[in-house]
C-alpha positions in Angstrom: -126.8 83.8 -30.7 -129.6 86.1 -31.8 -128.7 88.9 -34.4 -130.3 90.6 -37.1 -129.0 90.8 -40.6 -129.1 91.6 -44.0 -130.0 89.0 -46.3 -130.4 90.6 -49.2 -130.1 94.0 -51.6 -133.2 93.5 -53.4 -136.4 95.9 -52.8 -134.4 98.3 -51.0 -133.1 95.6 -48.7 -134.3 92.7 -47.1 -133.8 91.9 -43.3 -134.2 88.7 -41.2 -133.3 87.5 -37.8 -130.8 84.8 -37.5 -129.2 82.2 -35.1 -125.8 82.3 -36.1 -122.4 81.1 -34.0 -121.3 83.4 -30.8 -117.8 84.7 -32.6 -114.0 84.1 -31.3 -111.6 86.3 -30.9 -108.5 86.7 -32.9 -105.1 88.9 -31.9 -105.6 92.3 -30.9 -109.6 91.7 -30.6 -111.7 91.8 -27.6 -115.4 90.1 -27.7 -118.0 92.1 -26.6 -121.5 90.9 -24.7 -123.5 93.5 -26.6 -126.1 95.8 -24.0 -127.0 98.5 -26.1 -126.7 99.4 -30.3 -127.4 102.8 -31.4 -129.4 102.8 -34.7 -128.5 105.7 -37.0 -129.3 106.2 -41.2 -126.6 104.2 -42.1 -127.7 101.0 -41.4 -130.6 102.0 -43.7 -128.3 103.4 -46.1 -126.1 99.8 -45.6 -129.2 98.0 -46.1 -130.5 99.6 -49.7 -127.2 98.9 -50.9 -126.2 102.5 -51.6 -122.4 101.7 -50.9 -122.3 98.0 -52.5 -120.0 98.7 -55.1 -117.9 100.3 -52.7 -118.0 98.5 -49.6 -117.8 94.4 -50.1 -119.9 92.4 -47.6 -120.8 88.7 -47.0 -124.2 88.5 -47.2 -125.9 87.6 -44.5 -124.5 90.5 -42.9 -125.3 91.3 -39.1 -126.1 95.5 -39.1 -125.1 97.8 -36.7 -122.3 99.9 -36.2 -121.9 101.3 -32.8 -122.5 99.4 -29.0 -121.7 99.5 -25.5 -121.4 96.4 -23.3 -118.9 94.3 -21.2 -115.6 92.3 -22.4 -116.3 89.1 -21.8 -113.3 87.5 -23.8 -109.6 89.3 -25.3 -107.4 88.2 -27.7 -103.7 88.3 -27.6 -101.3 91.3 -27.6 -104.1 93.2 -25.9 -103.2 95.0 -22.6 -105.5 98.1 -22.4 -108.3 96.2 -22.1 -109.3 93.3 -19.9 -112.2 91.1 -18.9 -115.1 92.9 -17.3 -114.4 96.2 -18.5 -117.9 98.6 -19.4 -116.7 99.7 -23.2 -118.8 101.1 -26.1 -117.4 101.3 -29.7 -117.5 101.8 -33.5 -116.4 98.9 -35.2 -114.5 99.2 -38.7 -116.5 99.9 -41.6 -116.2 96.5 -42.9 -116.5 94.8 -39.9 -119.9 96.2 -38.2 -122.2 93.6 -36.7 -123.7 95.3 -33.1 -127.5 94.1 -34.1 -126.2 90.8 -32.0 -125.5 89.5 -28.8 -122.0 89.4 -28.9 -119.6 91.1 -31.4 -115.8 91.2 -32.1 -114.2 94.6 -32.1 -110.7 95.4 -32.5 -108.7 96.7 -29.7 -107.9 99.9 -31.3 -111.7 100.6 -32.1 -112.9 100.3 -28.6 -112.9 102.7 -25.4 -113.3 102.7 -21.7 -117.5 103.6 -21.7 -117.6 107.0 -19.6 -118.4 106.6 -16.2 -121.0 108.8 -15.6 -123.4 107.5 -18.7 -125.7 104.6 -18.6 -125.2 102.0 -21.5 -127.9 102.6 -22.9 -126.7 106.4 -23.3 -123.4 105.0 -24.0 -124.3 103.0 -26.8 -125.6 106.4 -29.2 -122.7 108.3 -29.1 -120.1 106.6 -31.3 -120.6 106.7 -34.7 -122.3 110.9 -34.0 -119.5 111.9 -32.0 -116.7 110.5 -34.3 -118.5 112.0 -37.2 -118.7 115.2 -35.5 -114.9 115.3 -34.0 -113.8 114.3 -37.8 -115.4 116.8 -39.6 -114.5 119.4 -37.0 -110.8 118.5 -36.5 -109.9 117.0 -40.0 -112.0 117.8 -42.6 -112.7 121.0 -41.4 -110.7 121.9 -38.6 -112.9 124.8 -36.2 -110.5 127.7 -34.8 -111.9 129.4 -31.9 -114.4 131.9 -33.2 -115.5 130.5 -36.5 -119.0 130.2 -36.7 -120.2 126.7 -37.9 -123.9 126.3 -39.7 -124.9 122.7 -38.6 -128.6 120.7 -40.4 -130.9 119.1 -38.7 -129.7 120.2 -35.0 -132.5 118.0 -33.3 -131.1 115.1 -34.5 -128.9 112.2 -34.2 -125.6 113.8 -35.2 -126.7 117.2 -35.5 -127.5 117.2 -31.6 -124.0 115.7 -30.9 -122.3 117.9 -33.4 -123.7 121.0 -31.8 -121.9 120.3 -28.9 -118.7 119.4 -30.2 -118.4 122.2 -32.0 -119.4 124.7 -29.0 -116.5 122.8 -27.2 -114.0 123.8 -30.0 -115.0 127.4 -29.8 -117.2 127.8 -32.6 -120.3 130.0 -32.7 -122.9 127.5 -34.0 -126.0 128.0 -36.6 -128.2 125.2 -37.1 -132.1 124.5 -38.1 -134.7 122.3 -36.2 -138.8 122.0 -36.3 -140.4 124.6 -34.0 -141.0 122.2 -31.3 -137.7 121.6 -31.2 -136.1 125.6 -30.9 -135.5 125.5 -26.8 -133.7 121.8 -27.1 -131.4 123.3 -29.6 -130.3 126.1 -27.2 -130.1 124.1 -24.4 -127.5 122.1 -26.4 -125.5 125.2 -27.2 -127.1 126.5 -30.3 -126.1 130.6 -30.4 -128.6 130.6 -33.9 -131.3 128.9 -34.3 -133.2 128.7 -37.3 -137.3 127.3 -37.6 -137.3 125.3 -40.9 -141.0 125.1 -40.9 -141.6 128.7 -40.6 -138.5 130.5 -41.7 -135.3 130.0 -44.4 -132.3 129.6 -43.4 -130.6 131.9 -45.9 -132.3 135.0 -44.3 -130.7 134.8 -40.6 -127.4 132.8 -41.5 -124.6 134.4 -43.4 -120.8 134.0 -44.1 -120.3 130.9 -42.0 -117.1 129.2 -42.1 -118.3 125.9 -41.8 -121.2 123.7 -43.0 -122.0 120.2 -41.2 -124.2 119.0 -44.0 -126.3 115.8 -42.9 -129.6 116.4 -45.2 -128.2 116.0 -48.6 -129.9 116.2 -52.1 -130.8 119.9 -52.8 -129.7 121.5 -49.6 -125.8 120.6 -49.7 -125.9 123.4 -52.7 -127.9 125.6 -50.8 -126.8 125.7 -48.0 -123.1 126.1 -49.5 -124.4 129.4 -50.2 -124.6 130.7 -46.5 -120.5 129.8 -46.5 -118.1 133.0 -46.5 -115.7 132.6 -49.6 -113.0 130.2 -48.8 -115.4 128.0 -46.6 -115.7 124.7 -46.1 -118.8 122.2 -46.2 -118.2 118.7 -44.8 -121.7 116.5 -46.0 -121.9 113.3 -44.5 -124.6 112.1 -47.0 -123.5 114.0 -50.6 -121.8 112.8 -53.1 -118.7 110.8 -51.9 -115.4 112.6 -53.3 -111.9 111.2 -54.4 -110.7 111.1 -50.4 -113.1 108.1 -49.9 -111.4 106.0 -52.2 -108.4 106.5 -50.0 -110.1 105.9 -46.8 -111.6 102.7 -48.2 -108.2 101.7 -49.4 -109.1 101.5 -53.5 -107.1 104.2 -55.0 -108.6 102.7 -57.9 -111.7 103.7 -57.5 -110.3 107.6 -57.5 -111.5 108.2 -61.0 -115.2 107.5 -60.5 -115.4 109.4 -57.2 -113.8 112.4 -59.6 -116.5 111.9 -61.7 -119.2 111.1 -59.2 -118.4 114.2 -57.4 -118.0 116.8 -60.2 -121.2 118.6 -60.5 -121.3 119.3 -56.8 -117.7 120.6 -57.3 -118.4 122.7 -60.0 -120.9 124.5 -57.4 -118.6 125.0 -55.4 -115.7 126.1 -57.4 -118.6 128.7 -58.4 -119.4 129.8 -55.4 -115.8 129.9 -54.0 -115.7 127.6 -51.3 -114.5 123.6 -50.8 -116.9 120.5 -50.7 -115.6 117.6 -48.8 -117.3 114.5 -48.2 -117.1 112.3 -44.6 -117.6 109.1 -44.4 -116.5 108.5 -40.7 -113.5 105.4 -39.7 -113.6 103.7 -36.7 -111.4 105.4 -33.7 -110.9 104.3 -30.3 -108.4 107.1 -29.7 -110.7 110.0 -30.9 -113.6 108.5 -27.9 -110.8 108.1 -25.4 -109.7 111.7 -26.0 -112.9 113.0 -25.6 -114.2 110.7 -23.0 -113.1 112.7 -20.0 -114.9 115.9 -21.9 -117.8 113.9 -21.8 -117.4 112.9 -18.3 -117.8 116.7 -17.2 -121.0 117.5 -19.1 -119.9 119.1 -21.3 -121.3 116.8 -24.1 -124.2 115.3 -23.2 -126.3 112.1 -25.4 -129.4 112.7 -26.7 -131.5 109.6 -26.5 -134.6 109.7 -28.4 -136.4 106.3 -28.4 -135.5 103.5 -26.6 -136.5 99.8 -28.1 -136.3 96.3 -27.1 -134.5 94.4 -29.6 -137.1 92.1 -30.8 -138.0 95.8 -32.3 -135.2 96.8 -33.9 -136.9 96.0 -37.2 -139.3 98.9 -36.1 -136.6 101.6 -35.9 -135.1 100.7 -39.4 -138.2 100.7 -41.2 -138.1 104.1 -43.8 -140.8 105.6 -42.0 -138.9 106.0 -39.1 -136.3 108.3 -40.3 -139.0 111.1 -40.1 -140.1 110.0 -36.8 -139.8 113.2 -35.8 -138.3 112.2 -32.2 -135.3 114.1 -31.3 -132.0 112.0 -30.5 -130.9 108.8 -31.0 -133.2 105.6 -31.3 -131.1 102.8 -29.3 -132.4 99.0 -28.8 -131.2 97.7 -25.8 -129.8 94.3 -26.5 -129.1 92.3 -23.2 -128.8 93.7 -19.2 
């Protein structure tokens, strides 16, 4: 079968199709005939090698971490899911692969695809929307009434996230481009901030939550728009000691300490928390929330729509300042 893979770490990671062997299913798997992948920084991330020393992979290693498609083969002690059935998915961290034909998921990471979204649609929401219901129910939980200061609202995640946290009651803050201001409240935005034109800092005040998906400078700055006792969840800072535990190696608790410390200090100075998520795979969370999605009440964002002899296109680094709003998804098969 056709997929596309990483090959190597070297100059900031080097990618090649590949004909490699249609997988088989083991207990408590399904395998998946692959109809659309959702492309998202990480693969890029994944790809540069930025989490090698923390995350072990085989190279060549097929990308992707989120689908939809059809079951076409289940493994034992399976019973929720059966031949035939329209799914879409996150696979485990160290099991992604969705730049192929066919992949193996386990059970427990798929869901029933929501019945009123094409696959295509399908296939951009798992890895944003499990971001987005983890930081907002776990790392952060939102009561009703919090306000929530979200980057990049145009965006992959930042779209999704807008919406998710709207559902859970919050009032929502978030920055886009100026072509971009009426998209943002039409997802929900109640603030919305130009980050051409204007700074943030001077509309947005005493938040109770930061969704921080730009990184570098900004996760300190924008910690300064949180109300003492605040919480900012970044999904590209620096990781903290909790990642060592979500990637099972304790071990590695020390250097996450250390990794982590300056941003902490920044924190601890300003009076609030810094929590880093790196999201797990979670059929549960997309089953809970697919009938919420079934009503409208979240809605994809699909961006750019390629055919996947160009996903190559959509991973290149001058794509992630494409400027198109959404998620970029290659459709894979019909």
């Amino acid at each position: 079968m056709k997929a596309y893979t990483l090959t190597s770490y070297r100059n900031g990671g080097e990618l090649a199709w590949a004909d490699i062997p249609r997988p088989s299913v083991n207990k408590g798997q399904v395998l998946v005939k692959v109809s659309a992948a959702g492309i998202n920084p990480l693969d890029r991330m994944i790809a540069r090698g930025d989490f090698k020393q923390l995350i072990s992979y085989r190279l060549p290693q097929t990308l992707g971490h989120e689908c939809s498609g059809e079951i076409v083969e289940v493994g034992a002690d399976v019973h929720n899911l059966h031949v035939g059935d329209k799914i879409y998915a996150r696979p485990n961290t160290t099991e992604i692969g969705t730049f192929a034909e066919y992949v193996v998921l386990n059970a427990n990471d798929v869901a029933p695809m929501p019945k009123n979204l094409s696959l295509t649609e399908a296939a951009s929401l798992p890895l944003v929307l499990l971001t987005a219901i983890q930081a907002f129910t776990e790392k952060a939980p939102i009561r009703p009434g919090n306000t929530v200061f979200i980057q990049g609202g145009a965006g992959g995640l930042g779209s999704i996230a807008i919406q998710v946290a709207k559902y859970l009651g919050a009032t929502v803050a978030t920055t886009v481009s100026t072509k971009n201001i009426e998209l943002a409240r039409e997802l929900g935005a109640d603030i919305v901030v130009d980050y051409r034109n204007e700074r943030y800092e001077d509309y947005i005040h005493n938040v109770d939550i930061v969704l921080d998906t730009v990184g570098g400078d900004e996760t300190a700055r924008s910690m300064r728009v949180l109300r003492p006792g605040g919480t900012i969840v970044s999904v590209v800072g620096t990781p903290d000691t909790d990642f060592a535990d979500a990637l099972g190696k304790p071990i590695l608790k020390p250097v996450m300490w250390l990794l982590s410390a300056k941003i902490r200090r920044v924190a601890k100075r300003l009076g609030v928390t810094y929590k880093f998520l790196f999201m797990r795979a979670n059929g549960k969370q997309l089953r809970d929330f697919t009938p919420v999605i079934e009503s409208g009440k979240i809605k994809p964002l699909v961006g750019r729509v390629l055919p996947f002899n160009q996903v190559e296109e959509a991973l290149h680094p001058s794509a992630a300042n494409s400027g198109t709003p959404g998620k970029t998804v290659t459709e894979i098969s019909n």
